[in-house]
Structures are given as structure tokens and as C-alpha cells.
N, C-alpha and C positions, 0 to 999 in steps of 0.2 A: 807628488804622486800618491794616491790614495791605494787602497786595499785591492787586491786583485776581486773577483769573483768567479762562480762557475759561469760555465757556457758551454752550449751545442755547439760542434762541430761536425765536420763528414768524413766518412772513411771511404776510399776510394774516388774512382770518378763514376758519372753517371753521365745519361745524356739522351736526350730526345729531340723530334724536329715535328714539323708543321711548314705546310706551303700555302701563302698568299698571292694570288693574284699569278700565278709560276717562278714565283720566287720561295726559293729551299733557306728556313732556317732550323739551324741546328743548337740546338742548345746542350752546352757542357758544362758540367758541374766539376771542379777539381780542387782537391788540398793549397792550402794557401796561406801559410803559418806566418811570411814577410812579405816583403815587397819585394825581396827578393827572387822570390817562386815567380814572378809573372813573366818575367821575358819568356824563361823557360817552360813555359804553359803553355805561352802562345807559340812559343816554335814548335812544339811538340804536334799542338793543334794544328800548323798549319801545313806541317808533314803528312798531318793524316787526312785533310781536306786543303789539297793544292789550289792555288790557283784561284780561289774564292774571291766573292767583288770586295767581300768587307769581315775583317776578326774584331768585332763590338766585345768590349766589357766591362766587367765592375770586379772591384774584390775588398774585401772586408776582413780586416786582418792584427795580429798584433792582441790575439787572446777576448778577456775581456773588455780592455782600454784599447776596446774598435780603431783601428784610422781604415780611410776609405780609400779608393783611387778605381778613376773608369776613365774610356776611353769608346769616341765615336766614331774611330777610326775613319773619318772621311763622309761617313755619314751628315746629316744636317745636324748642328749643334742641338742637342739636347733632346734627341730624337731617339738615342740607341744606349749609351752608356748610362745616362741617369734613370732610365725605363727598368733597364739592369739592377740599379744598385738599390731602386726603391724594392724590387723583387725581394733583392738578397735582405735587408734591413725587413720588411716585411716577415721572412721564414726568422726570424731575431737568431740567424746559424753566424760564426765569426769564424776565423782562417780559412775562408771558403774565395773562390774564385768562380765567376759563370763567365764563360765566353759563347757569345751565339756569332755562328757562321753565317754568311750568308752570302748565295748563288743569284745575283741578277736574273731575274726571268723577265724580261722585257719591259716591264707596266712600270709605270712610277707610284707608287703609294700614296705619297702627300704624306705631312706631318703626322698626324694621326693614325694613318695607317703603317708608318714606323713606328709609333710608341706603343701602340698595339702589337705589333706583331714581335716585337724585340719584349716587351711582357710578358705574351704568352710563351714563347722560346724557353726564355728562363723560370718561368713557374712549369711548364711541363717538366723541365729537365729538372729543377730542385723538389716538385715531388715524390721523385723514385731515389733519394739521398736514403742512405743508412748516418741517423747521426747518432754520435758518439760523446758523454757526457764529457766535460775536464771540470773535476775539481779543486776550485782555490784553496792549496794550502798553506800554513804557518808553518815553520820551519826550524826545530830545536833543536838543540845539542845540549847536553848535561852527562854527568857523570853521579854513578849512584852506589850508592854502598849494596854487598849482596842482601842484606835485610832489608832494606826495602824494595827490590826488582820482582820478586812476588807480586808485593801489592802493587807497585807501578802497573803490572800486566793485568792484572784482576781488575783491576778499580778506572783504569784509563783505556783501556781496549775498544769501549763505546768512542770514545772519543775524537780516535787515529783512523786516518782514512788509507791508510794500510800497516801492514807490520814494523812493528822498527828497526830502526836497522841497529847492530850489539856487537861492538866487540870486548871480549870476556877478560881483564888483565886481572890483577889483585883488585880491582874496580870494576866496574861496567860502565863503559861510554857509548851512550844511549842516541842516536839521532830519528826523529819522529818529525810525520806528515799529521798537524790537525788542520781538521777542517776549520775556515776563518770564520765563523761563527760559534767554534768549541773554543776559542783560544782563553777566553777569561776563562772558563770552567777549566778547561788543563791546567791553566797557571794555578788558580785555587785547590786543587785535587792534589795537584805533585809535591804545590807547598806544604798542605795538609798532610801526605802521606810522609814526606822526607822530614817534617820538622824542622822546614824552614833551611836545612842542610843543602838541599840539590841549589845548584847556578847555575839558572837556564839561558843560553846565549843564541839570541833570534836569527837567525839567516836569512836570504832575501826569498821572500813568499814563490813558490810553485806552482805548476798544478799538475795533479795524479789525473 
């Protein structure tokens, strides 16, 4: 397994629709951090729009290190959920989930007019997303004498992609978020300022 990275995601749900032919689709936009979230998506969704011909979707999930999964739910094969998931790969957003609804209105569409119309569903509804940055970070822990926590603060503050976290004994044990592309310069910095003293122990990468 390689280095995590950042990535867009969405906060909250969103959601808009479009009628072809008198068929009502609905497209929803929702948080999707596992694969877990999805049953519970779609039951949620299908509380709030009963009775529907068809719950189509994709979700893209698992941070950086994307995995996929969609669903045509009864639809023609590869008419509904992959028209979804090229959307969602498209906006390059991950923990995200789009499910489009959709009300039979009498007409049949033919192929094209499902991959159409399950397209536009999910790009109306993922244009009105608020995303939300996550940044990959490295994960330290060390312990520092109080002569150097000064300059640890001064000289590596650029570096941390938020504040550290300290607790104060006859020592100070130090635990810090860098960002994965500071992490050679923190190692060089801390070894520089401690004199080679600090022993920094890696934990498994995050994101802020």
C-alpha cells in the first residue's frame, strides 16, 4: 500500500432532478466514507421517495485509494450505474455516493436515453456539492527536551497541518500531523534542531 494523498470530498447531501419523456429523475448526492454507508443511503433514500420504478447508483469511496461499486438496479446493464460512476470519477470528488431515482412515466427511452438521462441526474445534482479538502497526513510521535520545543514550534509550524498535540511531563511528548509531502523536510528540521537527540516513531498516515 502506497502513501495516502489529499482529496475532495462533500459535506452534506445535495440533490436535484430532471424529467425525460415523463419520467422524474432525481439525483442525490451523499457522504460515503465505506461501503458501508450504502445500504443505509439507499434506505434512507427510499423513505423519502417511496415506491420509485428504479434506486440507480455508484459510489466511490475509501479516501484517496478510490474503490468503486454501482448498481443498475433492474435497469438495462450498463445504462444507469456506470453513466453514475463515470459522473462521479469525472467531478475526481471520493467518499461521495450519487443515487438517481427514478418514477416510470410511461415512454421507454432505449439505451441512450438512459445513459443520458442517468448523466445528467448525477452532474445536476453534483454540481450544487459543497466540497470539502482532506488532507494526507504523516504521523509522529517523539519526545523532546524543553530546550528544544521552542524551536520545534518556530522552525516546523510551516510544516504541520495543524497544531500538535503536547503533553507537558519532565519532557514533552510531542504527537504531529505533516502534510506527505513535508515529511523529508520535518525529518531534516527536527533532526537539525534536536541534534540528532529526538526519535521520531511513524504511525499509520491520516487525513486532517
Amino acid at each position: 500500500m502506497g502513501d495516502i494523498e489529499d482529496y475532495d470530498t462533500v459535506t452534506g447531501v445535495c440533490e436535484d432532478e430532471m424529467t425525460l419523456k415523463g419520467s422524474r429523475f432525481i439525483g442525490i448526492v451523499m457522504p460515503c466514507p465505506d461501503e458501508g454507508c450504502i445500504q443505509p443511503n439507499l434506505a434512507s433514500v427510499a423513505k423519502k421517495y417511496p415506491n420509485a420504478t428504479h434506486y440507480c447508483y455508484a459510489a466511490v469511496f475509501n479516501g484517496s485509494e478510490r474503490r468503486e461499486k454501482s448498481s443498475d438496479n433492474g435497469e438495462p446493464s450498463g445504462t444507469a450505474g456506470k453513466p453514475i460512476l463515470f459522473t462521479i470519477k469525472g467531478s475526481e470528488l471520493s467518499d461521495v455516493m450519487v443515487i438517481v431515482v427514478r418514477y416510470f412515466g410511461g415512454t421507454l427511452l432505449g439505451t441512450g436515453g438512459l445513459v443520458h438521462a442517468y448523466t445528467e441526474s448525477s452532474k445536476l445534482a453534483l454540481q450544487k456539492v459543497v466540497r470539502h479538502s482532506r488532507c494526507a497526513c504523516c504521523v509522529f510521535k517523539f519526545t523532546l527536551d524543553y530546550s528544544y520545543y521552542s524551536a520545534f514550534e518556530n522552525k516546523c509550524r510551516d510544516l504541520m497541518a495543524k497544531r500538535p498535540e503536547c503533553d507537558y511531563y519532565d519532557r514533552v511528548d510531542v504527537k504531529v500531523w505533516v502534510r506527505m509531502e513535508k515529511k523529508d523536510e520535518f525529518v531534516r528540521r527536527i533532526t537539525d534542531i534536536t541534534e540528532r537527540h529526538a526519535r521520531l516513531v511513524e504511525y499509520p498516515q491520516e487525513y486532517i
